[in-house]
LOVEXBA-922617 format. One record per atom (N, C-alpha, C): residue number from 0; chain; atom name; z, y, x. Coordinates in nm, 4 decimals. Last residue first. Layout:
+-----+-----+------+----------+----------+----------+
: seq : mol : atom :       zz :       yy :       xx :
+-----+-----+------+----------+----------+----------+
: NUM :   A :   CA :        Z :        Y :        X :
...
+-----+-----+------+----------+----------+----------+
***
This chain:
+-----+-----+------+----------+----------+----------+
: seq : mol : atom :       zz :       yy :       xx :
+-----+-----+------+----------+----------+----------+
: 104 :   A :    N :  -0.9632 :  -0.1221 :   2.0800 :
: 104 :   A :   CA :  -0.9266 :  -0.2105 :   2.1912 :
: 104 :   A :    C :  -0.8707 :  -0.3127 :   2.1470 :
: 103 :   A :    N :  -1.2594 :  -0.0420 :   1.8736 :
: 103 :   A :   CA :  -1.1466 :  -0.0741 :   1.9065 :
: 103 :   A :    C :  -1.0693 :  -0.1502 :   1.9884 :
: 102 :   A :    N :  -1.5141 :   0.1803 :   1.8607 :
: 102 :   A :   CA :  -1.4760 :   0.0432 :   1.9229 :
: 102 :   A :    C :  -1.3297 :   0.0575 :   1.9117 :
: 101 :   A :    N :  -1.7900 :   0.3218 :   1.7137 :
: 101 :   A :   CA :  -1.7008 :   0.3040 :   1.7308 :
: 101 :   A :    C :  -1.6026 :   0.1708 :   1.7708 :
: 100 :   A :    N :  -2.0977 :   0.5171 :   1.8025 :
: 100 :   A :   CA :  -2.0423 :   0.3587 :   1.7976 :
: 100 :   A :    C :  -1.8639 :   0.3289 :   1.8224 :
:  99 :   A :    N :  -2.3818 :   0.6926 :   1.7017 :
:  99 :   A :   CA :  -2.2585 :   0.6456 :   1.6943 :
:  99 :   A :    C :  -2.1826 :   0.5432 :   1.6991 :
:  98 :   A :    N :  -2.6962 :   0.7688 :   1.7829 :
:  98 :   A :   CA :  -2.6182 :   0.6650 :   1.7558 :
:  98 :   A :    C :  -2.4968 :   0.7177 :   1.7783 :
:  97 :   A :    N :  -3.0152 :   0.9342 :   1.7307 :
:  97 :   A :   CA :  -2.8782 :   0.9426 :   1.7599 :
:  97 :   A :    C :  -2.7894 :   0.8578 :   1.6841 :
:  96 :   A :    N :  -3.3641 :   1.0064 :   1.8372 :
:  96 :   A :   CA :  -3.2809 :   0.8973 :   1.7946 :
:  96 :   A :    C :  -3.0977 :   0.9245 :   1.8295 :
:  95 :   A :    N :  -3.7094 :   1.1019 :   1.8016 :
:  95 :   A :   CA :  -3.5492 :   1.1223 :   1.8513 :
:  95 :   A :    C :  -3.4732 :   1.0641 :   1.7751 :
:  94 :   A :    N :  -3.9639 :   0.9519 :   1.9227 :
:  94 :   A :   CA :  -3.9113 :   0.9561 :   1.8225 :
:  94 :   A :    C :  -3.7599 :   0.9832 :   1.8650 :
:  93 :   A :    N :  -4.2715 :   1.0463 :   2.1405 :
:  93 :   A :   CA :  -4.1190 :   1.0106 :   2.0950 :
:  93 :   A :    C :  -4.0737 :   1.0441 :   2.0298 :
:  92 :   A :    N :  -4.6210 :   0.9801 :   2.0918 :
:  92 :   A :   CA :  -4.5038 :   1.0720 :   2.0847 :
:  92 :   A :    C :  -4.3772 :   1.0062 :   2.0646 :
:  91 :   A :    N :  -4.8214 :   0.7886 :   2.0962 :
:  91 :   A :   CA :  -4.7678 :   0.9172 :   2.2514 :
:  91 :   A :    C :  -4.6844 :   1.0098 :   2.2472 :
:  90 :   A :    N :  -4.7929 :   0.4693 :   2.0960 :
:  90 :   A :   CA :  -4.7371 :   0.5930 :   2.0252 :
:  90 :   A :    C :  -4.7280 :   0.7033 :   2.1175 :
:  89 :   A :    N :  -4.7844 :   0.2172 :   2.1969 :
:  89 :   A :   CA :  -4.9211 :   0.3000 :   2.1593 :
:  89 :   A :    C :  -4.9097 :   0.4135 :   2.0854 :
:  88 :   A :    N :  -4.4475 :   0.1517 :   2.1574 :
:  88 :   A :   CA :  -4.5339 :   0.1105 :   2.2204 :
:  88 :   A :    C :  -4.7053 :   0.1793 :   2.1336 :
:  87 :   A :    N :  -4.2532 :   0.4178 :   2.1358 :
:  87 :   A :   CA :  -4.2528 :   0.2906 :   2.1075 :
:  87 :   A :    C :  -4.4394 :   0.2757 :   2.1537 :
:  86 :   A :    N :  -3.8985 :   0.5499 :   2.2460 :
:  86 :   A :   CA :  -4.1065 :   0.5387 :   2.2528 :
:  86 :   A :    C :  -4.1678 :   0.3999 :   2.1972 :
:  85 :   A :    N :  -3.7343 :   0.7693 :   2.1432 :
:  85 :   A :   CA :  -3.7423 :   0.6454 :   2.1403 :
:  85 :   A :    C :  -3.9213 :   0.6457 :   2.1315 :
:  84 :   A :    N :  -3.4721 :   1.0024 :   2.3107 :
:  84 :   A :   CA :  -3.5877 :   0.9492 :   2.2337 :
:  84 :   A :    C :  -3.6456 :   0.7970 :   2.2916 :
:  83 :   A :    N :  -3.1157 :   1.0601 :   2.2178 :
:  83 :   A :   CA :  -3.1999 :   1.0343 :   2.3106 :
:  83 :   A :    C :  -3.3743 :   1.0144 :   2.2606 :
:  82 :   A :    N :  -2.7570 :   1.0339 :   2.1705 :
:  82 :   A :   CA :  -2.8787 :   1.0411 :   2.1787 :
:  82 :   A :    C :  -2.9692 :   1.0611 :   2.2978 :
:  81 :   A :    N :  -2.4515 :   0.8808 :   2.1248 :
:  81 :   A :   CA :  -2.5621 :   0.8629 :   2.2229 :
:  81 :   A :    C :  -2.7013 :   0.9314 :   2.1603 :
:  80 :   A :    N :  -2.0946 :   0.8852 :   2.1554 :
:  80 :   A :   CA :  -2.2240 :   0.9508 :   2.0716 :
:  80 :   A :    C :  -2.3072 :   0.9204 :   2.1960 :
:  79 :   A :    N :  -1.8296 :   0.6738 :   2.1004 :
:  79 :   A :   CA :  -1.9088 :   0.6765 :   2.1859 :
:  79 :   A :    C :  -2.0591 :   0.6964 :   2.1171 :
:  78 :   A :    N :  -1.4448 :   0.6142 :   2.1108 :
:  78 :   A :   CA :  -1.6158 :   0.7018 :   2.0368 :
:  78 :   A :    C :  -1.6948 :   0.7071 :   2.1421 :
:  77 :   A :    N :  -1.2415 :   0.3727 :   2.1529 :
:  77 :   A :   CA :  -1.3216 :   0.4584 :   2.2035 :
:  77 :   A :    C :  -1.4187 :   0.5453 :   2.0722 :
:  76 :   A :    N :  -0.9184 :   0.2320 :   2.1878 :
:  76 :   A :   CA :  -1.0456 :   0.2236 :   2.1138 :
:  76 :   A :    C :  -1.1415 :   0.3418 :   2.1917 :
:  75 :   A :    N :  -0.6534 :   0.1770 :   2.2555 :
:  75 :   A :   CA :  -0.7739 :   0.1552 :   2.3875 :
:  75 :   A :    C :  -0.9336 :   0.1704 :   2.3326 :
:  74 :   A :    N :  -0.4889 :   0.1815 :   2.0986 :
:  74 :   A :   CA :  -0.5055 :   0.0298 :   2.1187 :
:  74 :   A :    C :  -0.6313 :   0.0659 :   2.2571 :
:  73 :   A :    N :  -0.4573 :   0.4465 :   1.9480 :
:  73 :   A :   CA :  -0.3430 :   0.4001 :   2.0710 :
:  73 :   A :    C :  -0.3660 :   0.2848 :   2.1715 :
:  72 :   A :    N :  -0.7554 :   0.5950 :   1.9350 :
:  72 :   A :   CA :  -0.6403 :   0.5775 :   1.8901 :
:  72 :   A :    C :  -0.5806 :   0.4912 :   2.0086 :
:  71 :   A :    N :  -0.9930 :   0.7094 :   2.1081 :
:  71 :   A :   CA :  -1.0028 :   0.7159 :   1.9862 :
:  71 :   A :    C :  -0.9003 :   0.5687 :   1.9584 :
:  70 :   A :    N :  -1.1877 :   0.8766 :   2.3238 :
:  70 :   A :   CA :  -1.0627 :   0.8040 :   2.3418 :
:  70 :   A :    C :  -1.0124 :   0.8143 :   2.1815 :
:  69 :   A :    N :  -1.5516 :   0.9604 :   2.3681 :
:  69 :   A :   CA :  -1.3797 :   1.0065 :   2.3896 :
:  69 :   A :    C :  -1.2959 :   0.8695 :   2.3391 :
:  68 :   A :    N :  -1.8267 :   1.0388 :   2.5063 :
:  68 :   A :   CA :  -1.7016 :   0.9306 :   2.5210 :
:  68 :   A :    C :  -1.6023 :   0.9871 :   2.4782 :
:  67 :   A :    N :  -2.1800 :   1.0916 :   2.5051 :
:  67 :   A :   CA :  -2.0312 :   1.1094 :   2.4951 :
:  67 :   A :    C :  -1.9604 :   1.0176 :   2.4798 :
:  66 :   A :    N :  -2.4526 :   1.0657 :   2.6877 :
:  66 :   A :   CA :  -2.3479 :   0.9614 :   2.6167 :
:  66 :   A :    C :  -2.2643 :   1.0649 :   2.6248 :
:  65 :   A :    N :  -2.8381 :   1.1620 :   2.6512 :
:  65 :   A :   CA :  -2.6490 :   1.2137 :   2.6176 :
:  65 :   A :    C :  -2.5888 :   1.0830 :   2.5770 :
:  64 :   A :    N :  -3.0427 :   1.0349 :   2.6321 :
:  64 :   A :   CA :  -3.0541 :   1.1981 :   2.6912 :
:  64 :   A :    C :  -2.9121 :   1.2661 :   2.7012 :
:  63 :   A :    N :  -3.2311 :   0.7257 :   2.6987 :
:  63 :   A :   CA :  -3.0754 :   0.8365 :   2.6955 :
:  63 :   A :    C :  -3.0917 :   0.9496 :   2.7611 :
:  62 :   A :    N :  -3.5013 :   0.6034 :   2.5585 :
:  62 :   A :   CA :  -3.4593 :   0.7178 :   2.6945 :
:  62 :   A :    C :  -3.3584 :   0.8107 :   2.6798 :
:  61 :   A :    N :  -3.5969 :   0.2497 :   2.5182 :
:  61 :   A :   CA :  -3.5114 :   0.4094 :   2.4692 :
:  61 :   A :    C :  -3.4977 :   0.4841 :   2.5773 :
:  60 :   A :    N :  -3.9079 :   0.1277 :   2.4215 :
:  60 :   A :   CA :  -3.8351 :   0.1578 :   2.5190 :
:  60 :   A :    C :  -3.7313 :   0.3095 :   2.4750 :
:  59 :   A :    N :  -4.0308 :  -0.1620 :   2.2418 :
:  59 :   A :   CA :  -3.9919 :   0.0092 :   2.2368 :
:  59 :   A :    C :  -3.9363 :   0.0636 :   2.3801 :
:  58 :   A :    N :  -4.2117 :  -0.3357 :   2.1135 :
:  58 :   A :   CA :  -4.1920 :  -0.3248 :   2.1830 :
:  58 :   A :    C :  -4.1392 :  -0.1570 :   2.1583 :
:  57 :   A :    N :  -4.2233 :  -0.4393 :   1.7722 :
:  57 :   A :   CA :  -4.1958 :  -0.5070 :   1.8357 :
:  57 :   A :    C :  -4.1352 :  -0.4787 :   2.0314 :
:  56 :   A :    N :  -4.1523 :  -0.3029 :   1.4771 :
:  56 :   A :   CA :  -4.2394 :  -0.2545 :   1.6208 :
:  56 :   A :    C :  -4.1739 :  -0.3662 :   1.6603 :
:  55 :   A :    N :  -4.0328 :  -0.2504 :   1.2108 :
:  55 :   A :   CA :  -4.1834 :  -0.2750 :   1.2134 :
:  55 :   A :    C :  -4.2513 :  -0.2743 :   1.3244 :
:  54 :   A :    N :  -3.7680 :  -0.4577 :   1.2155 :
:  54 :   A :   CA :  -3.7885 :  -0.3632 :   1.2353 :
:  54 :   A :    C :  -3.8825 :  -0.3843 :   1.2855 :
:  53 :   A :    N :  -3.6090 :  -0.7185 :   1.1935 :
:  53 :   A :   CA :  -3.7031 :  -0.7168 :   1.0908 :
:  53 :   A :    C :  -3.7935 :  -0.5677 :   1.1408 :
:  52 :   A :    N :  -3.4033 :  -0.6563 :   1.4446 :
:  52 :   A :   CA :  -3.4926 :  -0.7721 :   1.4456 :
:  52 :   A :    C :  -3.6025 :  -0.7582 :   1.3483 :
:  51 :   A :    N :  -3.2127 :  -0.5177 :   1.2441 :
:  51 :   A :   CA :  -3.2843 :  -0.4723 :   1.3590 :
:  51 :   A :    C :  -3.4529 :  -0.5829 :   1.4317 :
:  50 :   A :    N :  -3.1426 :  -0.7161 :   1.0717 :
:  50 :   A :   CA :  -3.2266 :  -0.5841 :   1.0020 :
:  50 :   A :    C :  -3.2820 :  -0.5485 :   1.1347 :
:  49 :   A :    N :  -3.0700 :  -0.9313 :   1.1869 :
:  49 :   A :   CA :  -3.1612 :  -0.9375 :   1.1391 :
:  49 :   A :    C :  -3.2265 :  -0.8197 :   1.0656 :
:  48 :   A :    N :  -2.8720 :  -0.7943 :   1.2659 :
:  48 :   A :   CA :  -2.9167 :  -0.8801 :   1.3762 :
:  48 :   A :    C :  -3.0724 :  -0.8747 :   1.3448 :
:  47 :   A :    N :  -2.6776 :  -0.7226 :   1.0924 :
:  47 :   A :   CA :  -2.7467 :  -0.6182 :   1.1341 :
:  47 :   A :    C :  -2.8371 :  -0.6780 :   1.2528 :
:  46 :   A :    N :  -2.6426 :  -1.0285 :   0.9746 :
:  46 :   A :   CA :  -2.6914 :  -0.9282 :   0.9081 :
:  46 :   A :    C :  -2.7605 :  -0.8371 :   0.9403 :
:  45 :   A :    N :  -2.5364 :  -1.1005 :   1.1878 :
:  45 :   A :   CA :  -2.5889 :  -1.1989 :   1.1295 :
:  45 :   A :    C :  -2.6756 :  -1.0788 :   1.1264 :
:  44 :   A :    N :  -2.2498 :  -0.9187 :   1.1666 :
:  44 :   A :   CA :  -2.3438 :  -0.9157 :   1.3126 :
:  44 :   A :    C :  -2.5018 :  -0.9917 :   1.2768 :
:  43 :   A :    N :  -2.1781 :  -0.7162 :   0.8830 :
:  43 :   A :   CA :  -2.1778 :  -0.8540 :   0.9479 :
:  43 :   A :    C :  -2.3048 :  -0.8411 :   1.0884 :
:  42 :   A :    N :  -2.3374 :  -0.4995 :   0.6713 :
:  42 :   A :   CA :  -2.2166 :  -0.5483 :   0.7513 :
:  42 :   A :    C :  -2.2524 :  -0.6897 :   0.7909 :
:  41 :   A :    N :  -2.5329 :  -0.1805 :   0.6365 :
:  41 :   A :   CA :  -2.5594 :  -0.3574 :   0.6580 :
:  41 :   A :    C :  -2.4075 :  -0.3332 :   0.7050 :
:  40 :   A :    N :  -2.6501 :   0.0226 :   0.4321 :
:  40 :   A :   CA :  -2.5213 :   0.0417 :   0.4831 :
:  40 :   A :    C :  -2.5524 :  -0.1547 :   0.5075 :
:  39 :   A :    N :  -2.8935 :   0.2926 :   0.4340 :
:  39 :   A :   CA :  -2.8667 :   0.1473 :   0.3692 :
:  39 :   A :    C :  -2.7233 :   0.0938 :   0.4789 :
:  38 :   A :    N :  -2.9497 :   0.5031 :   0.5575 :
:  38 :   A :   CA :  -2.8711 :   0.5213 :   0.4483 :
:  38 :   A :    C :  -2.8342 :   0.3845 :   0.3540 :
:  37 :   A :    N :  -3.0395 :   0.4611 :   0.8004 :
:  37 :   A :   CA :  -3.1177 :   0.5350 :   0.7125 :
:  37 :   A :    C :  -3.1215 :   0.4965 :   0.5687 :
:  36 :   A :    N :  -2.8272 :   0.2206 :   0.8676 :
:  36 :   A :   CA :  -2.9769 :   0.2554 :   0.8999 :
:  36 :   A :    C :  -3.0257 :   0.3262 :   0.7914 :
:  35 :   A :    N :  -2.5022 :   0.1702 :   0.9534 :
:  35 :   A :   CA :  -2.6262 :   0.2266 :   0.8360 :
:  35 :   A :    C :  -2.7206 :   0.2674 :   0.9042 :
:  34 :   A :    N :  -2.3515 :  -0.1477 :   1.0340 :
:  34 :   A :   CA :  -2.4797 :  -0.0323 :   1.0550 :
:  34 :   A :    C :  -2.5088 :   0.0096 :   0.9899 :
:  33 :   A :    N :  -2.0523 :  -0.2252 :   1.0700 :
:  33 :   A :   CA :  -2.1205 :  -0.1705 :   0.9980 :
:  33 :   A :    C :  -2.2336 :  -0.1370 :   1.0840 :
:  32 :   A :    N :  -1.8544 :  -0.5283 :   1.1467 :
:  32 :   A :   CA :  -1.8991 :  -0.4867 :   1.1927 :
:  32 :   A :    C :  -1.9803 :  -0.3961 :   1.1167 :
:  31 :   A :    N :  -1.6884 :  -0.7734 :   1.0990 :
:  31 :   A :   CA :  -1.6758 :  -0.6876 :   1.0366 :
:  31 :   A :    C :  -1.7463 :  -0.5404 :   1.0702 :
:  30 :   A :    N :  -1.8170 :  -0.9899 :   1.2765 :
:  30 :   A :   CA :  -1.8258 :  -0.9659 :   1.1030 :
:  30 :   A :    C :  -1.7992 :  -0.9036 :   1.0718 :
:  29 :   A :    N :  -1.9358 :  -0.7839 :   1.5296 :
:  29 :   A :   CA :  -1.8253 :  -0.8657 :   1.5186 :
:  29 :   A :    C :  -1.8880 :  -0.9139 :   1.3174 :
:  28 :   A :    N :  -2.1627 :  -0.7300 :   1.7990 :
:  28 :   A :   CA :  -2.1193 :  -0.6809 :   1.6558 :
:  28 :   A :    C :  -2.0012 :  -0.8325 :   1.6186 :
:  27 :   A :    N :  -2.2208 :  -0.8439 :   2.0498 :
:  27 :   A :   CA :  -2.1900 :  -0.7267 :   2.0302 :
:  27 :   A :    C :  -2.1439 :  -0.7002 :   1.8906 :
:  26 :   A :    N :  -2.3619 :  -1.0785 :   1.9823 :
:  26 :   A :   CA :  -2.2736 :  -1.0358 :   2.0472 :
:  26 :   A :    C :  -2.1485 :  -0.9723 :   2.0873 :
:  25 :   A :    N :  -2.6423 :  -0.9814 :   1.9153 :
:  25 :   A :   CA :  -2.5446 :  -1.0710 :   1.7938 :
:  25 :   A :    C :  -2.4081 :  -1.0212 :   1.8825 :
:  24 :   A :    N :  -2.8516 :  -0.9211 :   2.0725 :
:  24 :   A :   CA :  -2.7263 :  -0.7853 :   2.0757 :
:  24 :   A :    C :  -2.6646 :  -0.8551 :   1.9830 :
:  23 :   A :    N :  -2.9932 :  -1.0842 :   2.1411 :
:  23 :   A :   CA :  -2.9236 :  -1.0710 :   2.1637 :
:  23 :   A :    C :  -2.8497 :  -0.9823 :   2.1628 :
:  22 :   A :    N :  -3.2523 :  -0.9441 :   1.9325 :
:  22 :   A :   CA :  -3.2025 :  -1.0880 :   1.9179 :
:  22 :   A :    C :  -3.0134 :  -1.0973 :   1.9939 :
:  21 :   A :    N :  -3.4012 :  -0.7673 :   2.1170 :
:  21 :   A :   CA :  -3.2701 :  -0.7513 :   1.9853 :
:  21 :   A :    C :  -3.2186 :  -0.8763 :   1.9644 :
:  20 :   A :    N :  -3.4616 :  -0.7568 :   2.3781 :
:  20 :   A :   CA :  -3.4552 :  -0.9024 :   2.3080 :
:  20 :   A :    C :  -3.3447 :  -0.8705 :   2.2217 :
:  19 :   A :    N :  -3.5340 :  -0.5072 :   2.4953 :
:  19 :   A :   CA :  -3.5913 :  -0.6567 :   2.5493 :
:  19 :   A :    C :  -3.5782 :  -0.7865 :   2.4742 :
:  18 :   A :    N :  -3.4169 :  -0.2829 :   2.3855 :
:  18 :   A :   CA :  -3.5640 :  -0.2965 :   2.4297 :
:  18 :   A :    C :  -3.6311 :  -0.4291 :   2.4500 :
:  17 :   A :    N :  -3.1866 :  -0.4199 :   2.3503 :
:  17 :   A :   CA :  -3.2726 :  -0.3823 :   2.2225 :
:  17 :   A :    C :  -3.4016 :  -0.3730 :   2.2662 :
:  16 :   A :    N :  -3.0788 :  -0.4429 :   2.6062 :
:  16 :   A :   CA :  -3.1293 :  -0.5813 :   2.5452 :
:  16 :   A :    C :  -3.2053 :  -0.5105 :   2.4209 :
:  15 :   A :    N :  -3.0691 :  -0.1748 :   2.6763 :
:  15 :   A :   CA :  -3.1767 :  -0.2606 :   2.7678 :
:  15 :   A :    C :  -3.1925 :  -0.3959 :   2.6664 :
:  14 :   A :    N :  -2.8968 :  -0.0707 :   2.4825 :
:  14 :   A :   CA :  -3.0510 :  -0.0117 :   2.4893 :
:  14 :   A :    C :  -3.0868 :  -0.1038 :   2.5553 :
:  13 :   A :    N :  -2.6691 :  -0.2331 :   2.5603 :
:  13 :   A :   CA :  -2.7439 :  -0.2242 :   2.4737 :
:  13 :   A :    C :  -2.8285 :  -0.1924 :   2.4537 :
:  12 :   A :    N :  -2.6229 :  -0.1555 :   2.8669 :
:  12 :   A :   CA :  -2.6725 :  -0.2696 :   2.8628 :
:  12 :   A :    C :  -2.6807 :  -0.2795 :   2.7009 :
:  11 :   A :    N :  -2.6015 :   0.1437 :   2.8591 :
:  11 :   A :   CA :  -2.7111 :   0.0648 :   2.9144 :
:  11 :   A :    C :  -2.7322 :  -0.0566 :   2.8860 :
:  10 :   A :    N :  -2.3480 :   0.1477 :   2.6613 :
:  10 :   A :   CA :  -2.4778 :   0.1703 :   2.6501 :
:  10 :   A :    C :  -2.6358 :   0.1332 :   2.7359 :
:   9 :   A :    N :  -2.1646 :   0.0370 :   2.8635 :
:   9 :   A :   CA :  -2.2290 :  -0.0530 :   2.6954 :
:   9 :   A :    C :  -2.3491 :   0.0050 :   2.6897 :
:   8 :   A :    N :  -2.1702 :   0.1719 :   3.0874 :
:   8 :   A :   CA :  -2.2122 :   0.0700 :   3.0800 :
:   8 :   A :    C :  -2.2638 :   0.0494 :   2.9963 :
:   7 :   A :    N :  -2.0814 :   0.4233 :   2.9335 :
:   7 :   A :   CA :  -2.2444 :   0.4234 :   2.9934 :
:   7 :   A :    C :  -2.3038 :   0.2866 :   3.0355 :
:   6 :   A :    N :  -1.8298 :   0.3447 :   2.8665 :
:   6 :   A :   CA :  -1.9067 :   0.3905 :   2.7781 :
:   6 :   A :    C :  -2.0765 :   0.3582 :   2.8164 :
:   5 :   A :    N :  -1.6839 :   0.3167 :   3.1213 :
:   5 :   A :   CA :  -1.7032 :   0.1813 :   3.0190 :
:   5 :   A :    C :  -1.8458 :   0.2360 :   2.9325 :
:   4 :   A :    N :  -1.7053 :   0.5191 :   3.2218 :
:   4 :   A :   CA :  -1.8166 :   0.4273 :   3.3422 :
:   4 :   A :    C :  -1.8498 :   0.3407 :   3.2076 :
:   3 :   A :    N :  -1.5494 :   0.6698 :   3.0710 :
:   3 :   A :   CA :  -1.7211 :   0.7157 :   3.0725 :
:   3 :   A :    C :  -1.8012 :   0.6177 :   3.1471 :
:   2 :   A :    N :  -1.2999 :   0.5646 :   3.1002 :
:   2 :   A :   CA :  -1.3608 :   0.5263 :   2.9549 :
:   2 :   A :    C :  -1.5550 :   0.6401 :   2.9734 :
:   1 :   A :    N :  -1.2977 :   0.3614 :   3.4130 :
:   1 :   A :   CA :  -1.2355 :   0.5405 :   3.3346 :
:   1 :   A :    C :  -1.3692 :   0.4776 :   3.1888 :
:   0 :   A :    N :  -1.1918 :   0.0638 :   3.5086 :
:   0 :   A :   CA :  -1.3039 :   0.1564 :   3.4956 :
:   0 :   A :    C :  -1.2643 :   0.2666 :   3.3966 :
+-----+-----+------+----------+----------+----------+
***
């Protein structure tokens, strides 16, 4: 698969489990793994499992408006920019949202 099918995969199938069951995105993050969330810096999958999980909404739905992809060093790694807005449940306005996710092969 070309590094934009890989890219749009992950991303669909992360937004779909965040919408449906943060819980399972453990997975996905390794121990050495970073999230900063609005400037607090979490490591470990455990960790950002449970910051996302602690987060004050329970139902959301995301709506990708942009994946970029590029190719990021020799091993098969990737960049991969995603924004988009984020609805969350009895809210009539969307919240805009942009992720960065770096991977190594």
């Amino acid at each position: 698969m070309d590094p934009d099918g890989v890219a749009k995969a992950f991303v669909d199938h992360y937004y779909s489990t965040f919408d449906n069951n943060r819980a399972g995105l453990a997975n996905l993050y390794q121990d050495s793994s970073m999230l900063t969330f609005e400037g607090q810096k979490i490591q470990g999958s455990n960790n950002i499992v449970a910051k996302l999980t602690s987060l004050p909404f329970q139902q959301c739905q995301h709506l990708i408006s942009t994946v970029d992809c590029q190719p990021s060093g020799p091993a098969g790694g990737m960049l991969v920019f995603v924004s988009g807005n984020l609805q969350l449940v009895g809210e009539s306005h969307a919240l805009k949202f942009s992720q960065l996710y770096i991977g190594f092969g």
